[in-house]
mmCIF file as gemmi writes it, N, C-alpha and C atoms, coordinates in Angstrom:
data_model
loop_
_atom_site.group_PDB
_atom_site.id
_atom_site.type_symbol
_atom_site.label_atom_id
_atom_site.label_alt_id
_atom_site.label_comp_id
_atom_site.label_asym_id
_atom_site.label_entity_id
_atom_site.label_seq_id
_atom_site.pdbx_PDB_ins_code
_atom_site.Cartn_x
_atom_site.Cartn_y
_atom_site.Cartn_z
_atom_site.occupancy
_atom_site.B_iso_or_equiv
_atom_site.pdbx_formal_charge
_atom_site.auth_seq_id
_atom_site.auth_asym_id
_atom_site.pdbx_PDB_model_num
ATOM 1 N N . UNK Axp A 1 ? -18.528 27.303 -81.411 1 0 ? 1 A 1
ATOM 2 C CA . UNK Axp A 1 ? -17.726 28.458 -81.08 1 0 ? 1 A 1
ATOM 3 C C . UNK Axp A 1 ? -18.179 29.06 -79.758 1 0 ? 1 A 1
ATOM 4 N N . UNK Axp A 2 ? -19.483 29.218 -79.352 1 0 ? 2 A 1
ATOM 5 C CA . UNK Axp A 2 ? -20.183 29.566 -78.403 1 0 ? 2 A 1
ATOM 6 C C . UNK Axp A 2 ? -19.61 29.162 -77.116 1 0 ? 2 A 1
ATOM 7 N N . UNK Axp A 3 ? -19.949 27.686 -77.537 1 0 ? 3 A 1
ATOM 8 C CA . UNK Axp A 3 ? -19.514 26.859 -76.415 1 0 ? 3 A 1
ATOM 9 C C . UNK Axp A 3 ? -18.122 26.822 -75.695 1 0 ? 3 A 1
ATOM 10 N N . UNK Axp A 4 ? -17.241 26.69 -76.55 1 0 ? 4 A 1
ATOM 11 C CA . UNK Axp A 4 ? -15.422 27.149 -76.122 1 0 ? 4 A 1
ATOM 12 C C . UNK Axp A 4 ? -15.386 28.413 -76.016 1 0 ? 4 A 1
ATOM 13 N N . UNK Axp A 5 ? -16.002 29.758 -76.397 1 0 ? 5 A 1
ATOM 14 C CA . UNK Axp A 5 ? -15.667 30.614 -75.537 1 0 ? 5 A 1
ATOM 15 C C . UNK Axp A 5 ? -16.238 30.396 -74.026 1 0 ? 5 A 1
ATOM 16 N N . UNK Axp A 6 ? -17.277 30.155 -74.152 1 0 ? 6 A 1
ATOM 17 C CA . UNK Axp A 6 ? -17.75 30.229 -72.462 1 0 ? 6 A 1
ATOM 18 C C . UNK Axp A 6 ? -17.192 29.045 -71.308 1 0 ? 6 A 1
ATOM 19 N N . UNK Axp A 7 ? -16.426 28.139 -72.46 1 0 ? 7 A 1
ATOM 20 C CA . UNK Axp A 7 ? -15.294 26.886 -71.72 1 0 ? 7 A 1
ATOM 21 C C . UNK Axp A 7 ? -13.895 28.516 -71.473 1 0 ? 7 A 1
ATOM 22 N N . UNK Axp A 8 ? -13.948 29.104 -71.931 1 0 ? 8 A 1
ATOM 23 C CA . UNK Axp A 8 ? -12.244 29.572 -72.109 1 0 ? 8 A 1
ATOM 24 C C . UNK Axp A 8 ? -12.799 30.643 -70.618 1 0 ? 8 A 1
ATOM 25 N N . UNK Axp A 9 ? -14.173 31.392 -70.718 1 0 ? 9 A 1
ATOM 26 C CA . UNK Axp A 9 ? -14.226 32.537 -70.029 1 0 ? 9 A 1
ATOM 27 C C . UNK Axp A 9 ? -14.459 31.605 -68.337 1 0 ? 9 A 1
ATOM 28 N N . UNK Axp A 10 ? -15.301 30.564 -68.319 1 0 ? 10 A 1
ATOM 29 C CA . UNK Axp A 10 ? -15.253 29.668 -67.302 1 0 ? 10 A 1
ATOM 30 C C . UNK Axp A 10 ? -13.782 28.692 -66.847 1 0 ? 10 A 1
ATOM 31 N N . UNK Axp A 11 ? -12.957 28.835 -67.645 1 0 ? 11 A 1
ATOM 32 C CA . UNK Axp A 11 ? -11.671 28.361 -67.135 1 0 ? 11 A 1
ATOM 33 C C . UNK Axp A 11 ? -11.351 27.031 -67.43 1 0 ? 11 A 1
ATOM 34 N N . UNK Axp A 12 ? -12.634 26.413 -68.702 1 0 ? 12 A 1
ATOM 35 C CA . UNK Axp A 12 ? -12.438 24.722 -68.163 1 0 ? 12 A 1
ATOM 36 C C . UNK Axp A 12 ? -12 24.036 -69.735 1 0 ? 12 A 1
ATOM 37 N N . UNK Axp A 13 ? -10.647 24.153 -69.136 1 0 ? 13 A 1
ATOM 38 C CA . UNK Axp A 13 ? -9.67 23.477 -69.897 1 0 ? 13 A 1
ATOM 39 C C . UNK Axp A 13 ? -9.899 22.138 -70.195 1 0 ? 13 A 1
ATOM 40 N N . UNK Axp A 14 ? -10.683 21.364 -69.324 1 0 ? 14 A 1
ATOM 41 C CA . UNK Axp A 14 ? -11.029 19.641 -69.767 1 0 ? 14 A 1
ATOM 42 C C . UNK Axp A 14 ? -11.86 20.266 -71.965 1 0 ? 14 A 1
ATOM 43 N N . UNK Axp A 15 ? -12.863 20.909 -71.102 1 0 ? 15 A 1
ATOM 44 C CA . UNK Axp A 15 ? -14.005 21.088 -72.487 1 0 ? 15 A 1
ATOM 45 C C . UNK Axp A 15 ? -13.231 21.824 -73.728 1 0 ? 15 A 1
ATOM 46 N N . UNK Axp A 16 ? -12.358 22.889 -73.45 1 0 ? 16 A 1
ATOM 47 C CA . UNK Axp A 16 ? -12.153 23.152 -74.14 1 0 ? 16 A 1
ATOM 48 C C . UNK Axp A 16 ? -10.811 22.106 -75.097 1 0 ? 16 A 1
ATOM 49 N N . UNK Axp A 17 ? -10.479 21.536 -74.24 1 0 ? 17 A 1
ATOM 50 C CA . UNK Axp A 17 ? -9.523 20.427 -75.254 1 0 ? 17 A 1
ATOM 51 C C . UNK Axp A 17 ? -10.179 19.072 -75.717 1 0 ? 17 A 1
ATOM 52 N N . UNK Axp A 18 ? -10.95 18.535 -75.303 1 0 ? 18 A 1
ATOM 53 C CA . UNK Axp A 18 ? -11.953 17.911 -75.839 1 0 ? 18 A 1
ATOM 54 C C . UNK Axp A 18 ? -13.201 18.122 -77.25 1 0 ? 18 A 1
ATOM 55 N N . UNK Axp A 19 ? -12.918 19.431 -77.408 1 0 ? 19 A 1
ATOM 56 C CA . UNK Axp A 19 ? -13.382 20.444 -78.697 1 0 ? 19 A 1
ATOM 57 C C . UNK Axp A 19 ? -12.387 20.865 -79.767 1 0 ? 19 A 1
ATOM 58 N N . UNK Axp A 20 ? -11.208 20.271 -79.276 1 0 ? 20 A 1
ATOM 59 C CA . UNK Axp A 20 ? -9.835 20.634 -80.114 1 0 ? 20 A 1
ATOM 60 C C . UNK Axp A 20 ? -9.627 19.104 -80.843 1 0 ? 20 A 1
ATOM 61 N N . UNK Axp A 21 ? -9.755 19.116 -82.17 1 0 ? 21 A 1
ATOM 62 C CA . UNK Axp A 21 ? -9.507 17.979 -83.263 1 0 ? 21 A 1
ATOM 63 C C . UNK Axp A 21 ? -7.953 17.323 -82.663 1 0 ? 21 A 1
ATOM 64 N N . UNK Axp A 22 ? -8.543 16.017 -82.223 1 0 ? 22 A 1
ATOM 65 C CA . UNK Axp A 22 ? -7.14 15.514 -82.07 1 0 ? 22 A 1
ATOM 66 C C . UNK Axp A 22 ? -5.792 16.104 -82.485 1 0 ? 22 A 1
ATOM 67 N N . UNK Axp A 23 ? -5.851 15.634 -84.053 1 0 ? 23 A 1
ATOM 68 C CA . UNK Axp A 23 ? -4.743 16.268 -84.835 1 0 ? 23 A 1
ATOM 69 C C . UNK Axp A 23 ? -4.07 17.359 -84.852 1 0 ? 23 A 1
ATOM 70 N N . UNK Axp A 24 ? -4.899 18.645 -84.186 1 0 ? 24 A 1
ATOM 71 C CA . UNK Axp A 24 ? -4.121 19.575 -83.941 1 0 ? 24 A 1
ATOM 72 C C . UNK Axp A 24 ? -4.407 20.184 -82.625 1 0 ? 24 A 1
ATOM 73 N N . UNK Axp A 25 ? -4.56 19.595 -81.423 1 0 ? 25 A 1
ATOM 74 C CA . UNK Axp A 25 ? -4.695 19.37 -80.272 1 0 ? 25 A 1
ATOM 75 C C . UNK Axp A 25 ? -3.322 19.861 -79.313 1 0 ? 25 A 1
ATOM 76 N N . UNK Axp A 26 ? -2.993 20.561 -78.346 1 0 ? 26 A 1
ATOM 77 C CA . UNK Axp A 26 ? -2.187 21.024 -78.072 1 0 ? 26 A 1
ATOM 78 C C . UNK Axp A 26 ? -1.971 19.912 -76.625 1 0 ? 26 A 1
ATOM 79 N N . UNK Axp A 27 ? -0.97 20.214 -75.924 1 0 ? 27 A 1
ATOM 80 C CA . UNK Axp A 27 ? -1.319 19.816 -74.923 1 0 ? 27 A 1
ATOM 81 C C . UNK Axp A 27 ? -2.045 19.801 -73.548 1 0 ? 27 A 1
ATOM 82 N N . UNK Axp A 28 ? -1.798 21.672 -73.511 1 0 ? 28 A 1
ATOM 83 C CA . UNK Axp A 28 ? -2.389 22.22 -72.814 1 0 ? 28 A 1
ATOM 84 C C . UNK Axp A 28 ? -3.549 23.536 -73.237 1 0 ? 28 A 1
ATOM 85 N N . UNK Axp A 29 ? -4.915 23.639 -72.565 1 0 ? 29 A 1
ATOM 86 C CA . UNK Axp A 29 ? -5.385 25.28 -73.663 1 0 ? 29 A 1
ATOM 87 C C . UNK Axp A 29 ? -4.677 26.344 -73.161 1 0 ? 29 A 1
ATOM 88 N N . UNK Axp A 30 ? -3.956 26.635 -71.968 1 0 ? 30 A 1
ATOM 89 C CA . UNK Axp A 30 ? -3.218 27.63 -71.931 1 0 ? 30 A 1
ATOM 90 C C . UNK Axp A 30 ? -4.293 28.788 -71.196 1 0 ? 30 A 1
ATOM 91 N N . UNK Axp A 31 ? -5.204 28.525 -70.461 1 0 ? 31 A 1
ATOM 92 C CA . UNK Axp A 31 ? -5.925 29.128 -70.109 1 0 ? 31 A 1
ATOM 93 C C . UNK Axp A 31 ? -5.643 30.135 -68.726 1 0 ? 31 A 1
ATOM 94 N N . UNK Axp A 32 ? -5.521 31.61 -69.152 1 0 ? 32 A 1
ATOM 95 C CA . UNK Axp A 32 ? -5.177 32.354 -68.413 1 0 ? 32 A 1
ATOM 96 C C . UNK Axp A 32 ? -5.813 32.698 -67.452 1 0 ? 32 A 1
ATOM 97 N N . UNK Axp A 33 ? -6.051 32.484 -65.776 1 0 ? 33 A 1
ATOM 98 C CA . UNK Axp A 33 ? -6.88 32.947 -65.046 1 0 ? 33 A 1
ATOM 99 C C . UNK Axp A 33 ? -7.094 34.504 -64.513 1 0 ? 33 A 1
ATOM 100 N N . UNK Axp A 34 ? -6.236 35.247 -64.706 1 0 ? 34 A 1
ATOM 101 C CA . UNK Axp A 34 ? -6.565 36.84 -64.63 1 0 ? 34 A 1
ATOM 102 C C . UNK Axp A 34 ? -7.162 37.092 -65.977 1 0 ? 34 A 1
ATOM 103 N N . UNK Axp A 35 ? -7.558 36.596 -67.112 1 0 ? 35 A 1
ATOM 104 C CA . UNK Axp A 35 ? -8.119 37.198 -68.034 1 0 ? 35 A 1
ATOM 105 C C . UNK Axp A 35 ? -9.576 37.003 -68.169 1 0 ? 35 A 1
ATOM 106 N N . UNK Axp A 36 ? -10.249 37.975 -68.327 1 0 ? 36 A 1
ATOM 107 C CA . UNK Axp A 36 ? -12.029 37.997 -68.056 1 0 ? 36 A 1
ATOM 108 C C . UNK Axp A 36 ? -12.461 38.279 -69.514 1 0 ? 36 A 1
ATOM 109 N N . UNK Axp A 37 ? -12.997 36.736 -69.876 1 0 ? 37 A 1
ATOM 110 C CA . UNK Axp A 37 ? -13.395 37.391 -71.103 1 0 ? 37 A 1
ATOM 111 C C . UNK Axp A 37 ? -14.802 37.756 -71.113 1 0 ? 37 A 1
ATOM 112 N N . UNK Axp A 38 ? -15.004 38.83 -71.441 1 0 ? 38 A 1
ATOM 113 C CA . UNK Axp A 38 ? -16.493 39.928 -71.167 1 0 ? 38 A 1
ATOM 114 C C . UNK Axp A 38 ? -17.506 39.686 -72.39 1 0 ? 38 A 1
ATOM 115 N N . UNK Axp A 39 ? -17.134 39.571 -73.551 1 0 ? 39 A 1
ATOM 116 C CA . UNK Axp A 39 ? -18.461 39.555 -74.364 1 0 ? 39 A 1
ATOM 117 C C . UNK Axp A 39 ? -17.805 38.713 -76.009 1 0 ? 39 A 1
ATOM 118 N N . UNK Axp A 40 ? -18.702 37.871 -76.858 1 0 ? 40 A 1
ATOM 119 C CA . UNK Axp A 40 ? -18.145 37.566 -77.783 1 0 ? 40 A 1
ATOM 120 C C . UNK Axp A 40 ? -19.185 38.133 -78.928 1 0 ? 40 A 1
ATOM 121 N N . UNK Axp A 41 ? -18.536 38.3 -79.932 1 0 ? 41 A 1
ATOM 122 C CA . UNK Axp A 41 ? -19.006 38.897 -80.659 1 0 ? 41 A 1
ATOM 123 C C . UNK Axp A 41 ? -18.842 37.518 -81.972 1 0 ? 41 A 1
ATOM 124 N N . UNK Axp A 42 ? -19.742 37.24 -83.137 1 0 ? 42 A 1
ATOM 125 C CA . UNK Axp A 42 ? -19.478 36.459 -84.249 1 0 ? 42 A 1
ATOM 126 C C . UNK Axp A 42 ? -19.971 37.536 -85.53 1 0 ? 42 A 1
ATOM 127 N N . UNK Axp A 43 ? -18.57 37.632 -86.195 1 0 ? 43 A 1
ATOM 128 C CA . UNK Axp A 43 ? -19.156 39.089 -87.617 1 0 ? 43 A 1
ATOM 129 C C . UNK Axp A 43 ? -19.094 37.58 -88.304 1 0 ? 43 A 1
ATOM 130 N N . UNK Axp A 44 ? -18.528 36.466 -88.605 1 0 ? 44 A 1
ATOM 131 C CA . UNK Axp A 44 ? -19.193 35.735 -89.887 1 0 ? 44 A 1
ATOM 132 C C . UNK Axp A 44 ? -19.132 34.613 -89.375 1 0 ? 44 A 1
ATOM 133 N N . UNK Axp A 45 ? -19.942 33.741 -90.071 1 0 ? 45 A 1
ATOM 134 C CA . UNK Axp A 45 ? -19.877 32.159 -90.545 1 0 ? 45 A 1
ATOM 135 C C . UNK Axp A 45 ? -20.005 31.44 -92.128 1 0 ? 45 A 1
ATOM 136 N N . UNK Axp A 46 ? -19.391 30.694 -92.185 1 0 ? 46 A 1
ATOM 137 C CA . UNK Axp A 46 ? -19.048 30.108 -93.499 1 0 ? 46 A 1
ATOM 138 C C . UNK Axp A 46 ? -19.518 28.436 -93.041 1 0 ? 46 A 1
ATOM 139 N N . UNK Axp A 47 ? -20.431 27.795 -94.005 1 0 ? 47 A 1
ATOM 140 C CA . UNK Axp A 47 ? -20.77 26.342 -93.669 1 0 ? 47 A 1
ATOM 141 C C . UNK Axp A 47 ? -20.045 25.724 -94.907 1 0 ? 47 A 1
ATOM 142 N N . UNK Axp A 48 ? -19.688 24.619 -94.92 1 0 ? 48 A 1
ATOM 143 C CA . UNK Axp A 48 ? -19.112 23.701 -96.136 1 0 ? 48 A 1
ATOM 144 C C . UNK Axp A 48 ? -19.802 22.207 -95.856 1 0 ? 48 A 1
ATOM 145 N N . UNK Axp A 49 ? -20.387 22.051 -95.146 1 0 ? 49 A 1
ATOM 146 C CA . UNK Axp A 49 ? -21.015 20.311 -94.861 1 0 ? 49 A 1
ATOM 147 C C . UNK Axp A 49 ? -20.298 20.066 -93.531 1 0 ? 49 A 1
ATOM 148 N N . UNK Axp A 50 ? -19.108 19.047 -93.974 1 0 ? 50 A 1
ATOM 149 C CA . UNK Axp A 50 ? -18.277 18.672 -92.661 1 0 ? 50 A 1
ATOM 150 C C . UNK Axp A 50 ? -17.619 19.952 -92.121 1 0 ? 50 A 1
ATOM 151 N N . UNK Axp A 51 ? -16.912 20.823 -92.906 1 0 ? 51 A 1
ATOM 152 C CA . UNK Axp A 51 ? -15.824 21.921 -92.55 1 0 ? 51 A 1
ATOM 153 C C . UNK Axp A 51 ? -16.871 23.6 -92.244 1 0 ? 51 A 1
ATOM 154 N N . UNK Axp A 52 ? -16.518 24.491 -91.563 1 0 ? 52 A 1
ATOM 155 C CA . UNK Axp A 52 ? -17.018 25.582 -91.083 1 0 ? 52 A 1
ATOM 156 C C . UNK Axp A 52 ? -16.001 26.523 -90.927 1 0 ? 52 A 1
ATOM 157 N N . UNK Axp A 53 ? -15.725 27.754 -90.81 1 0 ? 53 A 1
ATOM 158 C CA . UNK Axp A 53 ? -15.094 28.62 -90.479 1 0 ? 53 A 1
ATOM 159 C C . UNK Axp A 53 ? -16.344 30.13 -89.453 1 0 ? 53 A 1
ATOM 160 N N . UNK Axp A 54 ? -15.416 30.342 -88.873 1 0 ? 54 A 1
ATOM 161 C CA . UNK Axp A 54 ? -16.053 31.582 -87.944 1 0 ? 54 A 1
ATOM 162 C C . UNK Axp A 54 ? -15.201 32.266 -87.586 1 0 ? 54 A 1
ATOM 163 N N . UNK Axp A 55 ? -15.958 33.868 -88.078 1 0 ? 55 A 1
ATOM 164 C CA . UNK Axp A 55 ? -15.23 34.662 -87.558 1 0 ? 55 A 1
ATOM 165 C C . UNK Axp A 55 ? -15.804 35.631 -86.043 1 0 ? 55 A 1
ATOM 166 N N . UNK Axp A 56 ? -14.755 35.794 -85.492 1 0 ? 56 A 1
ATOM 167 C CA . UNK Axp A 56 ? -14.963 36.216 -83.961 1 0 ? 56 A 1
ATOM 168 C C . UNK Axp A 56 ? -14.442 37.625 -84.069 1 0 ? 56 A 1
ATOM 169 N N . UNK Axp A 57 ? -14.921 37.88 -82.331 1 0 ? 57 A 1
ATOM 170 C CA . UNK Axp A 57 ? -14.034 39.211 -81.682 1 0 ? 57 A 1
ATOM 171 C C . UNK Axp A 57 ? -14.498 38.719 -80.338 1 0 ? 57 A 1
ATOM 172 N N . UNK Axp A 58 ? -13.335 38.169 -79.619 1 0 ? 58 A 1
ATOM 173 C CA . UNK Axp A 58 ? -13.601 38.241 -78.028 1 0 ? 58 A 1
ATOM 174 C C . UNK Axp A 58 ? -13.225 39.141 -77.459 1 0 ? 58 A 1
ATOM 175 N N . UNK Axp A 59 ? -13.946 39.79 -76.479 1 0 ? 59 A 1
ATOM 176 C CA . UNK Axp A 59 ? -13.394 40.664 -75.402 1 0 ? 59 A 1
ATOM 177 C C . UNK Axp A 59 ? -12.87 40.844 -74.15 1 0 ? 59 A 1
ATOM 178 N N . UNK Axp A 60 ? -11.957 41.017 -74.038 1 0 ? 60 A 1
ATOM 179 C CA . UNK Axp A 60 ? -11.477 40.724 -72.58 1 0 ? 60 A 1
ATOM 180 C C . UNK Axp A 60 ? -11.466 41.656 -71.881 1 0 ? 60 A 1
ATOM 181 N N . UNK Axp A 61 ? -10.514 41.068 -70.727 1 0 ? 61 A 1
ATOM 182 C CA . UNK Axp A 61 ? -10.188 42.059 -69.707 1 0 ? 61 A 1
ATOM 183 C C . UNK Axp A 61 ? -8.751 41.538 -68.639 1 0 ? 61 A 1
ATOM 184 N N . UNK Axp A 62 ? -8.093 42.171 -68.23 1 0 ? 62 A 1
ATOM 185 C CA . UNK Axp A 62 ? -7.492 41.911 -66.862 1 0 ? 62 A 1
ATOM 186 C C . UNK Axp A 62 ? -7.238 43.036 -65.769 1 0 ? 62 A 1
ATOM 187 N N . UNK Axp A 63 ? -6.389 43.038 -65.004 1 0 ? 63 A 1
ATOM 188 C CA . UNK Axp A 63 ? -6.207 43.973 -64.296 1 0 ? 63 A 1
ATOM 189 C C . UNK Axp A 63 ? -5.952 45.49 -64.481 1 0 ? 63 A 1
ATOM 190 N N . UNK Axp A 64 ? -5.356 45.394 -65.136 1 0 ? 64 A 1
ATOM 191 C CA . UNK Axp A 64 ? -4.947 46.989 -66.018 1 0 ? 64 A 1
ATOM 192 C C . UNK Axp A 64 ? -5.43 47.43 -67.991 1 0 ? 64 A 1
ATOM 193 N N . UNK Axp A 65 ? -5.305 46.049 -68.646 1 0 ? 65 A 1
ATOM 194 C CA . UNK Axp A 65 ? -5.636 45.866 -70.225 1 0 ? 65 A 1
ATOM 195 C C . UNK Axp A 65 ? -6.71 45.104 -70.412 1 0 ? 65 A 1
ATOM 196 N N . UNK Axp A 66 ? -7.602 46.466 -71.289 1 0 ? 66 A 1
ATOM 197 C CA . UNK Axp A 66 ? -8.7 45.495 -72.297 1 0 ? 66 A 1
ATOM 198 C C . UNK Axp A 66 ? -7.972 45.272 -73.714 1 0 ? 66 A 1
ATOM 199 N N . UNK Axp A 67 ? -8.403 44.255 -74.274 1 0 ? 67 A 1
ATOM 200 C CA . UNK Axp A 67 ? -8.443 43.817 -75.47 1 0 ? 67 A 1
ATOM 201 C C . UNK Axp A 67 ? -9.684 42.753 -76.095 1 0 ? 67 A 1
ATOM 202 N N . UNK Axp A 68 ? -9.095 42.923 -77.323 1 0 ? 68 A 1
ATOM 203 C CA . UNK Axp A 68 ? -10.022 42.293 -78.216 1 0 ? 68 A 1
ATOM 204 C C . UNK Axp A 68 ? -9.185 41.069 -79.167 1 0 ? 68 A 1
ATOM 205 N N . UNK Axp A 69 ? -9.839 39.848 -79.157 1 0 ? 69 A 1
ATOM 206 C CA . UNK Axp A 69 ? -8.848 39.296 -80.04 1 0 ? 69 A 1
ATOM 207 C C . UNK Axp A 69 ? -9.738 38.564 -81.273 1 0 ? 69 A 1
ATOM 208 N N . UNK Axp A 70 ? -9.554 39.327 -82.442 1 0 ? 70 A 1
ATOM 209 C CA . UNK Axp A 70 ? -9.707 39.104 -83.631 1 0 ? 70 A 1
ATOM 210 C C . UNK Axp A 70 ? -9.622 37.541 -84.022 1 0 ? 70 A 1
ATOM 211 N N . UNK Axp A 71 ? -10.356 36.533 -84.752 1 0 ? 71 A 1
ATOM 212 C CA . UNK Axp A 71 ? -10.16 35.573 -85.085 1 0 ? 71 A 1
ATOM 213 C C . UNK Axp A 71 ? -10.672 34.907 -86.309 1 0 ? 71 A 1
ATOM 214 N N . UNK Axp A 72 ? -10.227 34.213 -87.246 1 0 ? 72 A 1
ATOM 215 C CA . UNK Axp A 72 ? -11.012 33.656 -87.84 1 0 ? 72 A 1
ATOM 216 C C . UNK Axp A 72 ? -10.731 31.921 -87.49 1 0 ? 72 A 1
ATOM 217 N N . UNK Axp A 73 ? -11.511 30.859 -87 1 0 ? 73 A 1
ATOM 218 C CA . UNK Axp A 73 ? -11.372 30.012 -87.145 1 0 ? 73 A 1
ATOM 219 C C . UNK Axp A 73 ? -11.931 29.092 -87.534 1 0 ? 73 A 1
ATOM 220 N N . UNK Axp A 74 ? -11.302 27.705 -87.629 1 0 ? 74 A 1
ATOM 221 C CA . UNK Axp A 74 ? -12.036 26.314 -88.805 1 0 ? 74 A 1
ATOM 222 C C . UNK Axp A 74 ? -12.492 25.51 -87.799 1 0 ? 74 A 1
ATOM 223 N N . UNK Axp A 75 ? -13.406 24.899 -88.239 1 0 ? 75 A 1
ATOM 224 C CA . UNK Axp A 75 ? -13.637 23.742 -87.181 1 0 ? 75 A 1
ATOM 225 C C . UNK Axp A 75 ? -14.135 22.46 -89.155 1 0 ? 75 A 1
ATOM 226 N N . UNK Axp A 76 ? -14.053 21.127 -87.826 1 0 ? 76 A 1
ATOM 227 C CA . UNK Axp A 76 ? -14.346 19.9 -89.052 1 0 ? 76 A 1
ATOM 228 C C . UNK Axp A 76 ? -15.491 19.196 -87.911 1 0 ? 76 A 1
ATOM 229 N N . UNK Axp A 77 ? -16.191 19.333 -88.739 1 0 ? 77 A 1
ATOM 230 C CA . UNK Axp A 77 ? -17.451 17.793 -88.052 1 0 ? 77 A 1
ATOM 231 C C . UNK Axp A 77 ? -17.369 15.979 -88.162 1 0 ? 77 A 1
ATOM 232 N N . UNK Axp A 78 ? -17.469 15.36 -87.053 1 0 ? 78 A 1
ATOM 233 C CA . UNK Axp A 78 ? -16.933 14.521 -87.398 1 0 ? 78 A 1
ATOM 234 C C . UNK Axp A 78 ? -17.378 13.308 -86.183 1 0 ? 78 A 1
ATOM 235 N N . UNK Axp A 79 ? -18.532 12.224 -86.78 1 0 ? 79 A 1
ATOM 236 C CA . UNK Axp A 79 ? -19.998 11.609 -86.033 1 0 ? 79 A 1
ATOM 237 C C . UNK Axp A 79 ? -20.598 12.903 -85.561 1 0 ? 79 A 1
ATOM 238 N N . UNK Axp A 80 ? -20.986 13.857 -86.187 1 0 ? 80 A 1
ATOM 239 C CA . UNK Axp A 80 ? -22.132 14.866 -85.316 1 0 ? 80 A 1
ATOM 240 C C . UNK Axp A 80 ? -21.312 15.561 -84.903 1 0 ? 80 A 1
ATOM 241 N N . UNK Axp A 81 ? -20.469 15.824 -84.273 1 0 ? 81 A 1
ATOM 242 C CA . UNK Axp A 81 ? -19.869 16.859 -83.169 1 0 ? 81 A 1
ATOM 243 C C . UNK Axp A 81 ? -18.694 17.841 -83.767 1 0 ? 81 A 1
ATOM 244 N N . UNK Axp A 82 ? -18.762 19.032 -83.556 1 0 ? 82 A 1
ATOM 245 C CA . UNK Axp A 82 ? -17.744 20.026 -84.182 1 0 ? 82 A 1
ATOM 246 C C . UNK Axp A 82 ? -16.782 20.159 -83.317 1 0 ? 82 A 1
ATOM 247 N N . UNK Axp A 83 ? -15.548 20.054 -84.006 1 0 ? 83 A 1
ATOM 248 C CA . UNK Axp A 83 ? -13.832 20.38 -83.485 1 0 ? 83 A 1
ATOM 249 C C . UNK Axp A 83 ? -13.42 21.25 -84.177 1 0 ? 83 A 1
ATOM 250 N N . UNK Axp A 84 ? -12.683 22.125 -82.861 1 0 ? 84 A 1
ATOM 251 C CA . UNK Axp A 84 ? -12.014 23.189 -83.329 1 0 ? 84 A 1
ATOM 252 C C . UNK Axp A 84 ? -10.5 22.721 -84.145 1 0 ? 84 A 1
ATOM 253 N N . UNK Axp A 85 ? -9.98 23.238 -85.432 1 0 ? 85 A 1
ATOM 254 C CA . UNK Axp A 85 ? -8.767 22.81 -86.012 1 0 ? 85 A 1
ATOM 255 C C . UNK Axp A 85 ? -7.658 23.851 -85.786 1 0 ? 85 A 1
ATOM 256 N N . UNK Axp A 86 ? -8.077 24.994 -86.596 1 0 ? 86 A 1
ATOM 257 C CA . UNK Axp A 86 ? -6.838 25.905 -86.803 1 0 ? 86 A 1
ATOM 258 C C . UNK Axp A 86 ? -7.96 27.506 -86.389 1 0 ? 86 A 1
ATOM 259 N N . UNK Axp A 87 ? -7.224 28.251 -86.01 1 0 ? 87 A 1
ATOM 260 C CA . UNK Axp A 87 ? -7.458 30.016 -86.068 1 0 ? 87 A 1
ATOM 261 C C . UNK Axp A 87 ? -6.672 30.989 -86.369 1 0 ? 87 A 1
ATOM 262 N N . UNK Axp A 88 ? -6.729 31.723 -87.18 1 0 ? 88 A 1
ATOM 263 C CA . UNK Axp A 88 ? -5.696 32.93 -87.699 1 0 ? 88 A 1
ATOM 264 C C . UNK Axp A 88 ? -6.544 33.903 -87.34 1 0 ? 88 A 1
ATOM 265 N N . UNK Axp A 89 ? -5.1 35.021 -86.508 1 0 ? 89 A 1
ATOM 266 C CA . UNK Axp A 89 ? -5.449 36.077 -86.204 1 0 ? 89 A 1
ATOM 267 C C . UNK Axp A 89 ? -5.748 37.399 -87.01 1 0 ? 89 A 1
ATOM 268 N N . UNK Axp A 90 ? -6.859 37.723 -86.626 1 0 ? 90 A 1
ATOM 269 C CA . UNK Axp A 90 ? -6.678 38.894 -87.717 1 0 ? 90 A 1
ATOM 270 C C . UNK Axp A 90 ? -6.599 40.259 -87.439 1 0 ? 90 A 1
């Protein structure tokens, strides 16, 4: 989770889709360059073996609006390495 925020706040769309589970893999991350994301916060984690969930609060910024965006998301492990699957907003 660490790691793809600081792919999302650094801009680098290669890493952060390379961390996205094939299967639900988008085409693009959609990565906004006026948005500054300022600090991440993790209120939970949940382990299951292969499967994980985390919950977030990123903080942003742009020119005129801060926000915060609430998350809970899944990731699956799979040879060693964690992919992001699904996130619901909360």
């Amino acid at each position: 989770m660490r790691s793809r925020y600081s792919a999302f706040a650094l801009g680098l769309e290669d890493y952060v889709l390379s961390t996205w589970e094939p299967r639900y893999r988008p085409e693009g991350a959609e990565i906004d360059p006026e948005i500054q994301w300022r600090r991440l916060v993790i209120l939970d984690t949940e382990d299951f073996g292969d499967t994980a969930t985390v919950e977030f609060r990123a903080h942003w910024r742009n020119k005129m609006e801060r926000g915060i965006m609430h998350e809970r998301s899944s990731f699956v492990r799979e040879d060693g390495r964690w992919f992001y699957t699904i996130g619901v907003q909360l």
